[in-house]
N, C-alpha and C positions, 0 to 999 in steps of 0.2 A: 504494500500500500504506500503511494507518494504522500508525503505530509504538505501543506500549505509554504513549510520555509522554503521545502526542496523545492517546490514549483518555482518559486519565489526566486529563489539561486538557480535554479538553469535558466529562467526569465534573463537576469539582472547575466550569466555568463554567457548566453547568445546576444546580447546589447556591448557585451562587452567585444565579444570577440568581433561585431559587426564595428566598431566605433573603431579597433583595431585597422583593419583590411582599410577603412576606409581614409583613415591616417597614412597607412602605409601609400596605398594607391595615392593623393595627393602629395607625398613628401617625392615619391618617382616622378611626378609631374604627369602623371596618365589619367585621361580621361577612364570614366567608365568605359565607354567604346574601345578603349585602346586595351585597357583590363584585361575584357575578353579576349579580346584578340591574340594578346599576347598568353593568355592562361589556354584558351581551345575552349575557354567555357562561352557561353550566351551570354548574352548581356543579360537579358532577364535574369541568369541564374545569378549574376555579379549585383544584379538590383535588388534581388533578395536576401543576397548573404549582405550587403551594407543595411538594408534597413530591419536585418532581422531575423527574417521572415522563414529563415531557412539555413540551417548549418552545416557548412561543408565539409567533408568526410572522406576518407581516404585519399582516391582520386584526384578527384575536388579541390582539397585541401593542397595535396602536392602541386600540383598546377597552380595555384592560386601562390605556394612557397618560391615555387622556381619563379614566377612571372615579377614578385614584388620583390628577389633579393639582387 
């Protein structure tokens, strides 16, 4: 059973890691547009891991590693 905090902290740890990516992606000077492109991911899926909405995972996640170092 999830309790209220835990919701709470994975809440507050997908905001976090999205506030991340989305630091990172601006300190490179990359548009979203460019994100993708250089990750192989969608734009849409780069619009929803910055607002949220969606947390990236394995694949994902790597792409997203090699694009932003």
């Amino acid at each position: 059973m999830i309790f209220a905090h835990e919701l709470k902290q994975t809440k507050m740890d997908k905001e976090n890691l999205a506030s991340k990516i989305k630091a990172l992606r601006k300190r490179r000077g990359f548009s979203q547009e460019q994100l993708a492109e250089e990750s192989t991911l969608s734009l849409r899926t780069v619009q929803r891991i910055e607002r949220g909405e969606t947390v990236p995972h394995g694949d994902s996640l790597r792409k997203l590693t090699q694009a932003l170092s």
